[in-house]
N, C-alpha and C positions, 0 to 999 in steps of 0.2 A: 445465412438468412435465419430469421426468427422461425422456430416451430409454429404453424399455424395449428390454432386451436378451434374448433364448434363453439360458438357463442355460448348455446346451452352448458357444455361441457363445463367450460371455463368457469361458467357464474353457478356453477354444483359446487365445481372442488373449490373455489375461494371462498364459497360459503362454508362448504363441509369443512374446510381447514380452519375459519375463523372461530365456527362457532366451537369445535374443537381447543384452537385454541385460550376461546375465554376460559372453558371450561377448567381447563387445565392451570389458567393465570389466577383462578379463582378458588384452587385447590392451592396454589401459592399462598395466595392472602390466608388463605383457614391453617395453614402451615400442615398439611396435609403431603406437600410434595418439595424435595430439594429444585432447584434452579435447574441441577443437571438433568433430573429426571425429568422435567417438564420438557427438554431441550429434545432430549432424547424421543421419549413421546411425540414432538413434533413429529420428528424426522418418521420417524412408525407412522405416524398419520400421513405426513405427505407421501409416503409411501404407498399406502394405500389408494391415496386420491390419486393418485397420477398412474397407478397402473394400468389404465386403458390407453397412455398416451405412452405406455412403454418406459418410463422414465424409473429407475430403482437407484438406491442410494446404498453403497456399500463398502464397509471398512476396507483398507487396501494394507497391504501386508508389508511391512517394511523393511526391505533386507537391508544390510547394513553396506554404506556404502564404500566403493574401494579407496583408497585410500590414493591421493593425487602426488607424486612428488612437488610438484607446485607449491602447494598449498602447506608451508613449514612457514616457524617462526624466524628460519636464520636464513628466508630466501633473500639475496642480497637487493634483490631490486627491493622489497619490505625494509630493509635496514636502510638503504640509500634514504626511500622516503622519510623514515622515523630521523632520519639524521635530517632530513632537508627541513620537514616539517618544523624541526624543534627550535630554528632558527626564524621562524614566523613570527608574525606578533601576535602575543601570546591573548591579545582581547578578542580573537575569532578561533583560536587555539584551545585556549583553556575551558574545559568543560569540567565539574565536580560530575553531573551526572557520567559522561561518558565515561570519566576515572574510575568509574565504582563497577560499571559494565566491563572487566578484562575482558577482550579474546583471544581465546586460549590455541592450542595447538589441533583442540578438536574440534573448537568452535570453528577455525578455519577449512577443516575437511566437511564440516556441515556446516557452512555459513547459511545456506538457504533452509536451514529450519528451527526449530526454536531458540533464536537468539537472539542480543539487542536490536539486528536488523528487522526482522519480522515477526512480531511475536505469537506466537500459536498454544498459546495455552487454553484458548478457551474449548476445546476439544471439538470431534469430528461433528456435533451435533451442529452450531453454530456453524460451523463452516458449512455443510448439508445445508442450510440454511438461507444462508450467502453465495451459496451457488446456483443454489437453483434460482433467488433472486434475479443473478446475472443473465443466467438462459432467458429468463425472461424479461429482461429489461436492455436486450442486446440490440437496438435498431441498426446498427454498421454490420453487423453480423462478425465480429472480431474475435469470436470463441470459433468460426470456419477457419479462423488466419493464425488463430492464436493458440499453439496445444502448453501440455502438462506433461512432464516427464521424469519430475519427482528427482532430477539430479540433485545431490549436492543437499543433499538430507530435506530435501522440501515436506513438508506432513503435505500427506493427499488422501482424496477420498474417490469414489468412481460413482459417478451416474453416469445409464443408459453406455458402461462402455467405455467412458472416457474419465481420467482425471483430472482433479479441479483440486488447487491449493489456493491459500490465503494469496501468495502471489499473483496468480492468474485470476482472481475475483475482483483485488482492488486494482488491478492493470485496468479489466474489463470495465470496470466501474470510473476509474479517474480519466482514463483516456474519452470516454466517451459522454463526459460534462465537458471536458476541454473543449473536443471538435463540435460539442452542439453550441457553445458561448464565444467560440474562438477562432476556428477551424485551423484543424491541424498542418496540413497538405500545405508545402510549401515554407512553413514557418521555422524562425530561428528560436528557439528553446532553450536555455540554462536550468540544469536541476539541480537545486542547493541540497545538498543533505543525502545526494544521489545513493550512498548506501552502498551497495554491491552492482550498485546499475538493473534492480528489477524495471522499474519504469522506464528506462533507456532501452533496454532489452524490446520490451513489450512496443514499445513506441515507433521504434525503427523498421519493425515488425510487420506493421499496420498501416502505417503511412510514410507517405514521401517529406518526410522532416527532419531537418538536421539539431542533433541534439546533443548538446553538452553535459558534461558533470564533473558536480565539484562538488567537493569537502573537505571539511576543516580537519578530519579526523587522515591520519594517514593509513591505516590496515584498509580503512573503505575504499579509500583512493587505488590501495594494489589490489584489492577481492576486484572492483568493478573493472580494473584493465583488463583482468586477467579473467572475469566471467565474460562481459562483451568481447573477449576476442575470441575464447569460448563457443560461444554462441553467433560467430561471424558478422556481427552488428558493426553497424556504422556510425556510430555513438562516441564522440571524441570525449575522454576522458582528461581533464587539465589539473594537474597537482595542483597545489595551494602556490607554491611560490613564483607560477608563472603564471598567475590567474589574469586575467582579460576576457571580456565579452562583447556580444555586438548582438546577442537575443533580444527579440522582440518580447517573447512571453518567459519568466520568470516560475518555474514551478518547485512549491519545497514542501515538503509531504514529512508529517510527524518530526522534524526536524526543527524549525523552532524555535518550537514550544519546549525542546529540549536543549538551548541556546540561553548565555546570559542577554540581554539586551544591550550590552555591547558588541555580542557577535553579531548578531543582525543588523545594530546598525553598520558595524564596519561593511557585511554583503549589499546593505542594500543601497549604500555611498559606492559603492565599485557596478551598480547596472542601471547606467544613467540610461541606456538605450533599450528599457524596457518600458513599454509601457503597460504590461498585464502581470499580474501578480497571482495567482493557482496558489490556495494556504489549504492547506490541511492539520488541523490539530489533532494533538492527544487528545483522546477523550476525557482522560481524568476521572473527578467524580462529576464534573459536569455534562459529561455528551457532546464535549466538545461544544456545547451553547456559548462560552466564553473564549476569547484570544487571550491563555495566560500562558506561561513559562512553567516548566513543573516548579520553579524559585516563588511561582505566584504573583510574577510580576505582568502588566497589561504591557501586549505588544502594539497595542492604540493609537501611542501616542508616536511610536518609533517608525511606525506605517506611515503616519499623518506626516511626521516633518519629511520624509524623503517623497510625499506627494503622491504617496496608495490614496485612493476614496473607494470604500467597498460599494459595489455593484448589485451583488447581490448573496445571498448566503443559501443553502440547503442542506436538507438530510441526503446524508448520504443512499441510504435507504429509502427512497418514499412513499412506500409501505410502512405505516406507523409498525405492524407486528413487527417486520424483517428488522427494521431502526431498531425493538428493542432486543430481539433475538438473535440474528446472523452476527457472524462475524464482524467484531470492532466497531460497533456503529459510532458515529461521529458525523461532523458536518464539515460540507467543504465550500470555504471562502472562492470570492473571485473581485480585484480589487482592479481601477484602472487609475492611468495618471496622464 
């Protein structure tokens, strides 16, 4: 359940934080302050503001984690796939970007932290940021259902006690545009681009949904078996070469926009029995305002022939501040046919 706020309260600290904030976006313009220092400062302000409601914000120490036998380059279930995959056709197969992302031997013992899967560069401010966001924009109350536990190299931070990573902010955040446009409970789901199964994880979690994941990349395909099973989720994992679906709702998060327009359309020629389409782009240098390819190419027209009509579009964030300061802001599509 949402922390209940005093109306007075509430409309102090969103002022005291706003005007704060301009102050600070306005020491940006006069080049008075770096990006980070502003960020940083935030987080010192909301700190301040919320300490009647108990809430603090504080760096969390990062031991280093232990090392998984699992998790090697020569695990043979990983080669099986690297061999299956290479036999695919290579228009849903071939990425230049992903070529240029290796994962490495350590990227695999911390696949959950900064890597091509999740990327966490923007540091602890922004995410501070994008958490507390979620606390407050949580109406299913899914951060009661949903914890942090920083396995598997996650960057974390701690308010009021508890951790919050990039992971468990955009879980909180994507799942719960879903179930307000969609509803979750009961439904058949494919995740393109599923990654290491963060959204699978989260999802299975939270509601009674049966979820799939697929991708074109094979390391993804073994981190996501081998996290979901991990994490005792109910999240069917389907390699590339015995791919099949029967989902109602289609979801593919930062995925892509990191695809040629040949992969996509090969996925979206293979889920004739969808009718709901959940996009999420890179941000880019746009905010994500456009549906491009990082190649620069419109995914518009490739939506259109397989019979997407977007529905409607939003910030991720709908707090103009948070959109422009929290973590990864971007906007997310919702497309029907």
């Amino acid at each position: 359940m949402r922390k209940s706020t005093p109306t007075g309260m509430a409309s102090a600290m969103s002022a005291g934080y706003r005007r704060h904030a301009f102050c600070l976006v306005l020491s940006i313009a006069d080049g008075n302050l770096s990006t980070m220092g502003v960020l940083w400062k935030l987080v010192r302000a909301a700190n301040r503001l919320t300490a009647p409601l108990g809430f603090r914000i504080e760096p969390v120490e990062r031991p280093k984690s232990a090392v998984h036998p699992d998790l090697v380059s020569a695990n043979p279930r990983l080669v099986e796939l690297r061999n299956a995959y290479a036999t695919c056709d290579r228009a849903v197969t071939a990425s230049r970007q992903w070529h240029r992302w290796t994962i490495s031997s350590a990227d695999l013992q911390s696949f959950r932290g900064d890597t091509a899967y999740v990327w966490q560069r923007d540091g602890d401010a922004s995410l501070a940021i994008g958490a507390r966001y979620a606390i407050e924009h949580d109406p299913l109350g899914l951060l009661t259902r949903l914890r942090e536990d920083g396995a598997f190299g996650a960057r974390t931070i701690e308010i009021h006690g508890r951790l919050f990573s990039r992971d468990l902010v955009d879980s909180v955040l994507e799942l719960t545009f879903l179930d307000r446009h969609l509803g979750l409970s009961g439904k058949r789901v494919l995740d393109i681009g599923a990654g290491y199964g963060r959204l699978a994880h989260r999802a299975t979690e939270a509601f009674d949904v049966s979820w799939q994941c697929a991708d074109a990349i094979p390391v993804s395909t073994f981190l996501s078996e081998f996290y979901l099973s991990y994490r005792g989720s109910s999240a069917v994992v389907t390699p590339l070469p015995d791919f099949s679906t029967d989902a109602e709702i289609v979801v593919n998060v930062h995925s892509f926009t990191e695809c040629t327009l040949e992969a996509v359309d090969w996925w979206l020629s293979r889920v004739c029995s969808a009718k709901h389409l959940f996009l999420v782009p890179n941000a880019q240098e746009h905010g994500g305002t456009r549906l491009l390819t990082s190649y620069g190419d419109d995914l518009g027209p490739v939506l259109e022939r397989h019979g997407f009509r977007l529905r409607l579009s939003e910030p991720k964030y709908a707090d103009a501040l948070a959109q422009q300061f929290a973590v990864q802001p971007t906007r997310y599509y919702l497309f029907d046919r």
